[in-house]
C-alpha positions as CSV (number, residue, x, y, z in Angstrom):
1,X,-29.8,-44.6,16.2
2,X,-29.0,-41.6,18.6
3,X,-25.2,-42.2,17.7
4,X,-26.2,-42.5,14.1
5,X,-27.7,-39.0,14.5
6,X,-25.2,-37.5,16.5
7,X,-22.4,-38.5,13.5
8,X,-24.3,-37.1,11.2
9,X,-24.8,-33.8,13.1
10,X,-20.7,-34.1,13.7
11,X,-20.4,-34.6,10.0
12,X,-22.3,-31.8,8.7
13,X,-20.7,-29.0,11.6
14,X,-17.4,-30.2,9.8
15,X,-18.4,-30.0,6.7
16,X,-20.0,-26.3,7.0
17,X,-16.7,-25.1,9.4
18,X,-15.1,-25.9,6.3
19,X,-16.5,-24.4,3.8
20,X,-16.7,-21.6,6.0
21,X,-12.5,-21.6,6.5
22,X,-12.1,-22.0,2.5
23,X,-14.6,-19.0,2.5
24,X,-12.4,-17.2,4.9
25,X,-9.1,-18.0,3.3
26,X,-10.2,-17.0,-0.2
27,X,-11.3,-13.4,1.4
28,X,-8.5,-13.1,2.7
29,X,-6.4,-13.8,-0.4
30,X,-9.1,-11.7,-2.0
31,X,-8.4,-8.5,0.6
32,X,-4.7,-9.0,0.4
33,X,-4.5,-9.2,-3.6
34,X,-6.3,-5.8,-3.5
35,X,-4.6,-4.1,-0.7
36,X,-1.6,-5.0,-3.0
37,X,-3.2,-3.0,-5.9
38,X,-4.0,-0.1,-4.0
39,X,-0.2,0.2,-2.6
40,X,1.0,-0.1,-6.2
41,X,-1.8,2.3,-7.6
42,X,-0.5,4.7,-4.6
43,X,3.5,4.2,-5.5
44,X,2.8,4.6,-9.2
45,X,0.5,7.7,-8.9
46,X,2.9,9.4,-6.8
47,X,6.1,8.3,-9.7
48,X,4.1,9.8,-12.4
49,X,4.5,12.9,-10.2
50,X,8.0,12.6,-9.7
51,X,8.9,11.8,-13.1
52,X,6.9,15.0,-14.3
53,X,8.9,17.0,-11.4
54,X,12.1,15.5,-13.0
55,X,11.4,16.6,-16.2
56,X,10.2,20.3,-15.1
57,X,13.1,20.5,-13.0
58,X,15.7,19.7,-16.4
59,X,13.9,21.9,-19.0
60,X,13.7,24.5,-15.9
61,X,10.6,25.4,-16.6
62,X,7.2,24.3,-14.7
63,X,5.8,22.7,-17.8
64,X,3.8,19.7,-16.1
65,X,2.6,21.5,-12.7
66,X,-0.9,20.9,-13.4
67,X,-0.7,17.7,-14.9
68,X,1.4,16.7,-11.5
69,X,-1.4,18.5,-9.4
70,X,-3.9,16.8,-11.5
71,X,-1.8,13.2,-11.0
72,X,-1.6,14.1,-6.9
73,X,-5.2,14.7,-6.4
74,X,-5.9,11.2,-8.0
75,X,-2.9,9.4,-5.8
76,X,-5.4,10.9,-3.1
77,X,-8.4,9.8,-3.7
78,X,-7.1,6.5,-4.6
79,X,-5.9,6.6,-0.6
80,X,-9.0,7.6,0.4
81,X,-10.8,4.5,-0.9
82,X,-7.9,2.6,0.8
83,X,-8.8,3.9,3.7
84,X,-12.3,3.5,3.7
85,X,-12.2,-0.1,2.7
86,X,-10.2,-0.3,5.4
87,X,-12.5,1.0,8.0
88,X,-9.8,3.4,9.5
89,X,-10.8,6.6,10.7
90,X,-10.6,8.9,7.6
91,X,-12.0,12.0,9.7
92,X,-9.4,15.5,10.5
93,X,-9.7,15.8,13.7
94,X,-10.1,19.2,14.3
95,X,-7.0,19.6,16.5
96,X,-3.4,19.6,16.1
97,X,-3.8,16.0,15.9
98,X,-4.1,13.5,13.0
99,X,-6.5,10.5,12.7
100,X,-4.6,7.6,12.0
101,X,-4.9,7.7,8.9
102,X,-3.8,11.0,9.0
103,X,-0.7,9.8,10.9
104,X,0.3,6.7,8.4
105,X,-0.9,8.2,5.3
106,X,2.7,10.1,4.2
107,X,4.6,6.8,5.5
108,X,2.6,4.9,3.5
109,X,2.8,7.1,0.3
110,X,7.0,7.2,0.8
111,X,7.4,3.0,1.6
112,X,5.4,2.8,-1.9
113,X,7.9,5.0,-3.8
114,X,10.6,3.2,-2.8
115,X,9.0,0.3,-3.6
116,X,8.8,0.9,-7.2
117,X,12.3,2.6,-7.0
118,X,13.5,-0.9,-6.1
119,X,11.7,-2.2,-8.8
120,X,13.3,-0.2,-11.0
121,X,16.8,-0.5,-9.5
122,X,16.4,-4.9,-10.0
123,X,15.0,-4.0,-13.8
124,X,17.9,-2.0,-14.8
125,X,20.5,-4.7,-12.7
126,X,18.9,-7.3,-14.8
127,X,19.6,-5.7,-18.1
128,X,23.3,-4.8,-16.8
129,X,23.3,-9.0,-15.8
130,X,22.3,-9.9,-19.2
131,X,25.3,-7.7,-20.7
132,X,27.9,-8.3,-18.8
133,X,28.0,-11.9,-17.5
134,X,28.7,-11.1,-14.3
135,X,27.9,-13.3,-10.9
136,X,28.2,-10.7,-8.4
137,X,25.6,-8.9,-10.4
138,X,23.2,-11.8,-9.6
139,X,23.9,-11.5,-6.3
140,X,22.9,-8.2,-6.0
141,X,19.4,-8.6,-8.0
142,X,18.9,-11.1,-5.3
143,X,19.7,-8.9,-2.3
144,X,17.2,-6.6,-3.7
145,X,14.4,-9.0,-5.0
146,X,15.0,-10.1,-0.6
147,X,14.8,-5.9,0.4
148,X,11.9,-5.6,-2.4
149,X,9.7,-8.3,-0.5
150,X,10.4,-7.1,3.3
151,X,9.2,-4.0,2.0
152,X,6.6,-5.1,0.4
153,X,5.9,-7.1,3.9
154,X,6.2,-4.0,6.0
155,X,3.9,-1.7,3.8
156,X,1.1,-4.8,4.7
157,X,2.0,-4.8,8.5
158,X,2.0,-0.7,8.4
159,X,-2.1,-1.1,7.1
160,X,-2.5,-4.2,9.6
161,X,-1.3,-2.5,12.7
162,X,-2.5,0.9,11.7
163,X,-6.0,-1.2,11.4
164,X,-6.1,-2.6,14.6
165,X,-4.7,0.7,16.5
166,X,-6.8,3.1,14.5
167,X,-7.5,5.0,17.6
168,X,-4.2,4.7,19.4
169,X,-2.7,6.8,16.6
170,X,-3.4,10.3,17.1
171,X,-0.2,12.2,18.0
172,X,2.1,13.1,14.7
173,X,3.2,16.4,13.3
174,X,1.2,18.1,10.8
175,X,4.2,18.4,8.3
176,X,2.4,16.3,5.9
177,X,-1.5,17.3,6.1
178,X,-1.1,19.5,3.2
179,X,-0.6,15.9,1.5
180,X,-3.9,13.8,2.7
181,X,-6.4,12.4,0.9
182,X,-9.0,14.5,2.3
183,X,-7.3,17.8,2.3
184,X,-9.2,18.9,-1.4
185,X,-12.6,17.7,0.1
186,X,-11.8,19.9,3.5
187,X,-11.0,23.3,1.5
């Protein structure tokens, strides 16, 4: 009857361990999924601005600057809450040191850009596919569908390791602090 018991214990500490790994794995495809919208929300943010620059830049006249301000200020708070989910260290600190978020946040903003630049660069190949025919053009959406997930990859190990060595990433130059998430709240 002991054995009986025992099984049944066995039984039931299976049972819960998992549910508790389904649990786990669905939070996890839960975190990634959103980490994935923040990065795009970041990229596309930051395009808007671009785009707006680009068209300033051809009429020569600054037309958009506080709609690009306006579109900035946004990309940053949208890293902020990045951050913060995160749990990395979203504090200046003070010196001419950066948190590490400080330290990964212009990285981040850049990988994202190019990100959607590749994008963009695989839509435009695929209309150019559809029109002429041609293999090699395949070939090359492929290359870049390959490039677009390694980057894709790398902008998820940059949050990972940046994560896990939050306080191990303090030195960087302050060329980009103009361009943090918390610089509006700081002023």
């Amino acid at each position: 009857m002991g054995s009986a018991a025992q099984n049944a214990d066995v039984a039931i500490q299976a049972q819960q361990a998992q549910v508790t790994s389904v649990a786990e794995k669905k939070s996890a495809v839960w975190e990634e999924a959103l980490i994935q919208e923040f990065i795009y929300a970041i990229a596309h943010l930051n395009h808007v601005e671009q785009h707006l620059m680009e068209e300033d830049a051809f009429v020569g006249e600054p037309i958009f600057g506080d709609l690009i301000d306006l579109f900035r200020e946004q990309r940053k708070f949208v890293g902020q809450v990045l951050f913060n989910i995160l749990n990395i260290e979203a504090q200046r600190s003070g010196t001419e040191l950066r948190s590490a978020w400080e330290s990964i946040w212009c990285a981040l903003k850049h990988v994202t850009t190019a990100l959607i630049h590749v994008d963009e660069c695989i839509e435009k190949l695929l209309r150019k596919a559809r029109e002429s025919q041609d293999p090699a053009m395949i070939d090359n959406i492929r290359t870049l569908l390959r490039v677009r997930k390694t980057i894709l990859e790398g902008v998820l190990a940059i949050i990972d390791r940046s994560r896990k060595a939050s306080t191990a990433l303090t030195e960087a130059s302050a060329r980009c602090r103009e361009d943090i998430c918390l610089e509006a709240e700081q002023k």
